[in-house]
C-alpha positions in Angstrom: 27.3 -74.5 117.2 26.5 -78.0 118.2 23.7 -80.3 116.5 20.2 -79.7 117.8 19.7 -83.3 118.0 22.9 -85.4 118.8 25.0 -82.3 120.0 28.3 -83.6 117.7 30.2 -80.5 116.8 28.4 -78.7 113.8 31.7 -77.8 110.5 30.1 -78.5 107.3 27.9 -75.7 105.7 25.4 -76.7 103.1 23.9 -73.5 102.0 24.8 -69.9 103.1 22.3 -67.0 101.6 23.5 -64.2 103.4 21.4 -62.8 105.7 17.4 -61.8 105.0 14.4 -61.5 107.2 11.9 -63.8 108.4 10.1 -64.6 105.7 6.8 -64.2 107.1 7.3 -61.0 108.6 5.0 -59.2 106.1 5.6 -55.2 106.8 3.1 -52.3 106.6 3.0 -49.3 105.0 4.1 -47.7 108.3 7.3 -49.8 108.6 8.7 -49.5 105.9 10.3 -46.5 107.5 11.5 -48.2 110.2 14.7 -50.4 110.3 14.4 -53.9 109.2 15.9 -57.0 111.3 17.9 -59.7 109.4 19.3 -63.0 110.8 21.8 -65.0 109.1 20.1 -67.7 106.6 23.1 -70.6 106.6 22.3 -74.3 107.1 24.9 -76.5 108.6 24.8 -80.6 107.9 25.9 -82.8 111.0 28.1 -85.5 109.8 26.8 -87.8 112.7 23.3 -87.6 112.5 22.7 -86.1 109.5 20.1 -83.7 110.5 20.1 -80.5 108.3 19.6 -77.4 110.3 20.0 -73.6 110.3 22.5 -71.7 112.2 21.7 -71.0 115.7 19.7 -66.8 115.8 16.7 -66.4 117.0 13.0 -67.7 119.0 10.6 -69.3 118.0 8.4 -66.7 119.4 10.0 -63.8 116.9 9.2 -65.9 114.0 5.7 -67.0 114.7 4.1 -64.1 116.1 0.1 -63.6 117.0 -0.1 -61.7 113.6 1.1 -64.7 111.6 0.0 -64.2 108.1 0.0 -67.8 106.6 -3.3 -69.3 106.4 -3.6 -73.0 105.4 -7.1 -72.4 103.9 -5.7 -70.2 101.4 -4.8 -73.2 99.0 -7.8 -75.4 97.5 -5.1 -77.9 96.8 -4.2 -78.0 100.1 -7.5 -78.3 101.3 -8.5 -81.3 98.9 -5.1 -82.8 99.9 -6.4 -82.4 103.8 -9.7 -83.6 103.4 -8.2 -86.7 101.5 -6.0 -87.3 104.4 -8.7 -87.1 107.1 -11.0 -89.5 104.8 -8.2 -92.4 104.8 -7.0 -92.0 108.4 -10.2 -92.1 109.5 -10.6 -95.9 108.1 -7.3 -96.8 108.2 -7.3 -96.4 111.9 -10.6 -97.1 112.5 -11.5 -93.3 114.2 -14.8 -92.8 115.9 -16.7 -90.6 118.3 -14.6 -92.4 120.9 -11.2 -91.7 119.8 -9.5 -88.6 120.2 -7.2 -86.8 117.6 -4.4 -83.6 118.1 -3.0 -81.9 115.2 0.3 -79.6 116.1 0.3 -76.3 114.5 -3.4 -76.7 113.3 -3.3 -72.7 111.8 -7.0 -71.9 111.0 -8.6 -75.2 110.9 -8.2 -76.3 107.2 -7.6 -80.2 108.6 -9.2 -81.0 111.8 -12.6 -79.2 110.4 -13.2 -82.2 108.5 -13.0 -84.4 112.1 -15.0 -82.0 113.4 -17.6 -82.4 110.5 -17.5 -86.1 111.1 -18.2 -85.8 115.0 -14.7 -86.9 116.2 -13.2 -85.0 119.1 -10.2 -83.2 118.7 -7.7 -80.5 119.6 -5.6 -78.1 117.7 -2.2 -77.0 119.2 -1.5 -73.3 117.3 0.3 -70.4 118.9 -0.3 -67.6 116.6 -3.3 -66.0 117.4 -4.7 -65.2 113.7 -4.7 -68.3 112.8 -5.9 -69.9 116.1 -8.8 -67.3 115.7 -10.2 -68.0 112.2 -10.1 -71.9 114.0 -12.2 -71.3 116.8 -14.7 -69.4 114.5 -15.3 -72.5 112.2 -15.6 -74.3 115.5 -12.4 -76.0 116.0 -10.8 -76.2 119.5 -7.9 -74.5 120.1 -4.9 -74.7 122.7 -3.0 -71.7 122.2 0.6 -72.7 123.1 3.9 -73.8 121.1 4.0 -77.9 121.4 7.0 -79.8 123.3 7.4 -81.7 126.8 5.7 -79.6 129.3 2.5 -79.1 126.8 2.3 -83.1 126.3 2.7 -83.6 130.3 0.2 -81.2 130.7 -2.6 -82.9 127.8 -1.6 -86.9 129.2 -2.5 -84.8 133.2 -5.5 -84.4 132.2 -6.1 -87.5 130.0 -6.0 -85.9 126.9 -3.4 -88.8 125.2 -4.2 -88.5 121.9 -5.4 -92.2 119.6 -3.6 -89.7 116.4 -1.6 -87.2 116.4 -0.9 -85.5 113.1 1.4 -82.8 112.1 1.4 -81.3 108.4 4.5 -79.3 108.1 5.7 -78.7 111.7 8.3 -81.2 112.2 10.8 -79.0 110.5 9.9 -75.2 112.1 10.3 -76.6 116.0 13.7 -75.2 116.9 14.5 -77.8 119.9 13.5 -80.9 117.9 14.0 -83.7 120.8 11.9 -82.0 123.2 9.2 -81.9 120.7 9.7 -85.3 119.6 9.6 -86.4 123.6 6.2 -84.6 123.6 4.7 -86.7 120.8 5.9 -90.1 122.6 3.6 -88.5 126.2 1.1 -87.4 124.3 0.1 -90.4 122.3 -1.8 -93.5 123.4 -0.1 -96.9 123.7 -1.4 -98.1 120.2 -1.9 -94.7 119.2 -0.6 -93.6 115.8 2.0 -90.1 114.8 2.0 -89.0 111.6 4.1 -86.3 110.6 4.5 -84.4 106.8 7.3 -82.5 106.0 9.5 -81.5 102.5 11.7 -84.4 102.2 15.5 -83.2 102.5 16.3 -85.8 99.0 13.8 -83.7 97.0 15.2 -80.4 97.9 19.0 -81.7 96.9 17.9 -83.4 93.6 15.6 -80.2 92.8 17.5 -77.7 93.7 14.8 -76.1 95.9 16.5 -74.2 98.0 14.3 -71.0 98.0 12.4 -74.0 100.3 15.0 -72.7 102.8 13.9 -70.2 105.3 14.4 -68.8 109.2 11.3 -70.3 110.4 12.5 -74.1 109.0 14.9 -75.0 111.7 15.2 -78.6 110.3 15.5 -80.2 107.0 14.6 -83.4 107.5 15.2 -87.2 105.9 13.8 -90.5 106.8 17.6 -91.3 107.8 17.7 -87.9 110.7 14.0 -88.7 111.7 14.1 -92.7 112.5 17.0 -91.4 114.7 15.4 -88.5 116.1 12.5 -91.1 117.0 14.4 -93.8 118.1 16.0 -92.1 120.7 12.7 -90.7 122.1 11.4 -94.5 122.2 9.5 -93.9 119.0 9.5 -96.1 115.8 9.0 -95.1 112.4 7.1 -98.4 110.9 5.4 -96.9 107.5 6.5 -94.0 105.3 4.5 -92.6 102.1 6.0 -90.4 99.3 4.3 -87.2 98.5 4.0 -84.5 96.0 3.2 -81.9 98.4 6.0 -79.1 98.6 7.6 -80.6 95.8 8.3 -84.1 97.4 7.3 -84.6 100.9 7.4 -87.6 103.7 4.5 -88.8 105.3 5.8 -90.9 108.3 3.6 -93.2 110.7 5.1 -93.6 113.7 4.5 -95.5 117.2 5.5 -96.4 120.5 8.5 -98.7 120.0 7.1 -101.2 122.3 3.6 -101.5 120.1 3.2 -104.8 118.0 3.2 -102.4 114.6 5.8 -104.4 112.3 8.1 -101.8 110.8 7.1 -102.1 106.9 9.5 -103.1 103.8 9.1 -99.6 102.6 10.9 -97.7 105.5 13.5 -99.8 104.6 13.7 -99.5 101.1 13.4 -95.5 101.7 16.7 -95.5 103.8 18.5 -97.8 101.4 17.4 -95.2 98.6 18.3 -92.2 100.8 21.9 -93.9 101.7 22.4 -94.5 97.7 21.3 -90.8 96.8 24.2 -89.8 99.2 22.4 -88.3 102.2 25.3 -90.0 104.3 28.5 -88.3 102.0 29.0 -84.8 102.7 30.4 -84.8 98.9 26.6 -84.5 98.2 25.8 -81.3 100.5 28.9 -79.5 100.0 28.1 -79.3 96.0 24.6 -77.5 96.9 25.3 -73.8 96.9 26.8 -74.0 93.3 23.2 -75.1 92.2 21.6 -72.9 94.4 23.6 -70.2 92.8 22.6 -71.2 89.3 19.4 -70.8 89.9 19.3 -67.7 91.2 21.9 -66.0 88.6 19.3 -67.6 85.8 16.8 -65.5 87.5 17.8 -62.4 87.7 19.7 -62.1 84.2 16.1 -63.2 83.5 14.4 -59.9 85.2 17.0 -57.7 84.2 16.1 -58.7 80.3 12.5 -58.4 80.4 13.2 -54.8 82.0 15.4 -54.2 78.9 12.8 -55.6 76.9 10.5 -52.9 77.8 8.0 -56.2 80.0 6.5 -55.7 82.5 6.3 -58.2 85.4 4.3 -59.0 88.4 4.3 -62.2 90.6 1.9 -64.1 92.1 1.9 -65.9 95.7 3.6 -64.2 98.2 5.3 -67.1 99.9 8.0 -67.6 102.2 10.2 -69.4 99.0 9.5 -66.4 97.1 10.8 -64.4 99.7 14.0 -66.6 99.8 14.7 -66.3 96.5 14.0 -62.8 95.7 15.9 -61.5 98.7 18.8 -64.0 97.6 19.1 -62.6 94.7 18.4 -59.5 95.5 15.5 -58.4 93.9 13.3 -55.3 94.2 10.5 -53.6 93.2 13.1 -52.0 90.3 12.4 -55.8 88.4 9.1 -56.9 89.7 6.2 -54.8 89.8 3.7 -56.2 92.1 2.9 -59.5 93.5 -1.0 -60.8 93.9 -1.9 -63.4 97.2 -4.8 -64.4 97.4 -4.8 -64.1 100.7 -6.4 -61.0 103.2 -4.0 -61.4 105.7 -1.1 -60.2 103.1 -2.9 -57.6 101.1 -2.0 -54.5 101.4 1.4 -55.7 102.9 4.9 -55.5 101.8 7.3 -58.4 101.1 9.7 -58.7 103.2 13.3 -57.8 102.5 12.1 -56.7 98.6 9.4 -54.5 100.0 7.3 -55.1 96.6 3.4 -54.6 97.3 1.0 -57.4 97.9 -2.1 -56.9 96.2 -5.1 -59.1 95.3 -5.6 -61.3 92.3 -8.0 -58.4 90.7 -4.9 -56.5 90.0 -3.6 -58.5 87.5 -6.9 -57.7 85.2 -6.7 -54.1 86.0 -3.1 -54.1 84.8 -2.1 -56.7 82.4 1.5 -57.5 82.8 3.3 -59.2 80.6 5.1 -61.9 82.6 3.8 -63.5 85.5 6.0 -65.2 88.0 4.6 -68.1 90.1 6.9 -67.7 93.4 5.3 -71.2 95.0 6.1 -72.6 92.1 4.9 -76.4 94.1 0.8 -75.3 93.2 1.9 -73.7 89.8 -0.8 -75.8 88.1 -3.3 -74.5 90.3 -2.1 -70.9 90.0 -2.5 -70.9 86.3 -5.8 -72.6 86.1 -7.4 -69.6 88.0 -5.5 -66.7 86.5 -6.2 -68.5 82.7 -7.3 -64.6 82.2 -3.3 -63.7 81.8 -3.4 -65.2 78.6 -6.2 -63.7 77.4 -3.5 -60.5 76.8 -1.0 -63.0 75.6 0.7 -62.7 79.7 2.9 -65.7 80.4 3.6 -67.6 83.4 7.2 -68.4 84.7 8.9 -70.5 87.5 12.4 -70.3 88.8 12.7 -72.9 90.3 14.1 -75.8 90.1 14.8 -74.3 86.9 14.0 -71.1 84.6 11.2 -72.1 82.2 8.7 -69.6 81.0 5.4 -72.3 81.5 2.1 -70.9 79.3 
């Protein structure tokens, strides 16, 4: 396999967890009988560029289908975080009814309804139906397609280049990341803006948050991997915020590399930091899956003595990471009950790989377990302060990662 961006020969493996399936692809009672596909879950490191990236398997288009069951909205914090976002770009930039924003993979709207709200034109780019649905509904526009070259030529065509264009989590699920990266530099205006979010490749290393690793991530990116990535598409990275979304993400502001936007002190002092860390020594990668391993080992010794114990336990969130980890460690509904999402589009479902049964928040109530594990263990706070009933029966919350800890 050759590196997605730079095409050097690809040797070093930085995590291998066997083989599991998408971890969106949520089943229903009905196919559970059938045979389920798996793809091989490994990440390779390229020593050149230092991009991060999974092992070559499968489309885009198997991954996110038009029954895509993630909905942005689902999370308050994530809508709070959103609404802050659209509140500072907006004056940062100086956005008006004149301007003209894009956001790639806009899901159902959680973002660009707040542009919308404050009359500036926009467009989302989503392919999955479901989401793109629940979008138009709440009276965002929608362009149903995946985002790369041919979409941008198509939007600049018919003078749609966008003043912002802003990407929360996408950067890292596009599986050829140049020609989506060329797409950015058509689509935006000379003195336009990019700015992209995604889980900062540092964080996952130094928190061992590997259940952050799944089929539809094709990229785990750094500051170091993306100034290159841009660079070569005649892009510039010239600002870069740390946030504490997904456990430590990246929030990078890009531009043409011709634009008068000086490049700040802090993108420099973030690839100093990420040089220091070790995200240019392989020593750092290749001692990964030992810490991935702990983790999961904790865990399920964990399980299997609260089901000696006589506990019972349920989950709650059923997200991609939990999906990672449980079918990691390969966990089924023998050591966890149930799992709650708040979410419609899951209820009713089966986990993928586990095939334990999604069911809404009620259930917890109705059934009282004893243990409660928070699979995205990144809005744990906010999980806990609306299910405050579990410890009303004297029901605890636990995470797993980055480490076991049993939390109220």
């Amino acid at each position: 396999m050759k590196c997605r961006h730079c095409h050097a020969e690809l040797e070093h493996v930085f995590l291998d967890l066997g083989y599991a399936p998408p971890s969106n692809a949520y089943l229903s009672k009905e196919a559970l009988r059938a045979p389920e596909t798996t793809f091989p879950l490994k990440l390779y490191v390229c020593d050149q560029c230092w991009l991060v990236q999974t092992e070559d398997y499968t489309e885009a288009d198997e991954l996110f289908s038009g029954d895509y069951a993630y909905f942005s909205s689902t999370s308050q914090s994530w809508l709070q975080h959103a609404a802050r976002y659209v509140e500072e770009i907006t004056k940062r930039l100086g956005l008006s009814k004149d301007s003209f924003v894009i956001e790639l993979a806009s899901n159902d709207g959680y973002l660009l309804k707040n542009f919308v709200a404050a009359g500036i034109p926009c467009l989302g780019v989503e392919p999955t139906d479901s989401t793109a649905d629940a979008s138009e509904k709440i009276g965002v526009p929608v362009l149903r397609e995946f985002f790369g070259e041919a979409t941008a030529t198509a939007l600049a065509d018919g003078g749609k280049r966008a003043d912002l264009i802003c990407g929360n989590n996408v950067y890292a699920h596009v599986p050829d990341i140049n020609d989506f990266t060329q797409g950015l530099r058509i689509a935006l205006k000379k003195g336009g803006i990019v700015n992209l979010e995604f889980p900062h490749l540092m964080r996952l290393i130094e928190q061992n948050q590997f259940d952050t690793v799944y089929h539809e991530h094709f990229s785990y990116l750094s500051l170091t991997s993306v100034s290159r990535i841009f660079a070569q598409a005649g892009l510039r990275v010239f600002d870069v915020e740390e946030l504490p979304t997904h456990g430590g993400s990246l929030r990078i502001y890009g531009c043409h590399n011709s634009d008068p936007m000086a490049t700040k002190a802090v993108v420099l002092a973030m690839l100093e930091k990420e040089k220091t860390f070790g995200l240019q020594d392989l020593s750092v990668y290749q001692g990964f899956q030992q810490k991935a391993d702990k983790v999961k080992n904790d865990f399920l010794a964990f399980l299997i003595e609260q089901k000696r114990a006589g506990k019972s336990v349920a989950a709650y969130g059923a997200a991609a990471k939990g999906n990672t980890l449980m079918n990691y460690a390969g966990i089924k509904h023998d050591l966890i009950d149930f799992i709650c999402d708040a979410a419609p589009s899951k209820q009713g479902k089966f986990m993928p790989g586990s095939h334990i049964p999604i069911l809404p928040p009620t259930e917890l109530a109705k059934r009282k377990p004893d243990l409660v594990i928070i699979l995205p263990w990144n809005i744990a706070d906010e999980v806990i302060q609306q299910q405050q009933q579990v410890l009303s029966w004297g029901g605890k919350f636990v995470i797993a990662v980055p480490e076991l800890k049993v939390l109220a």
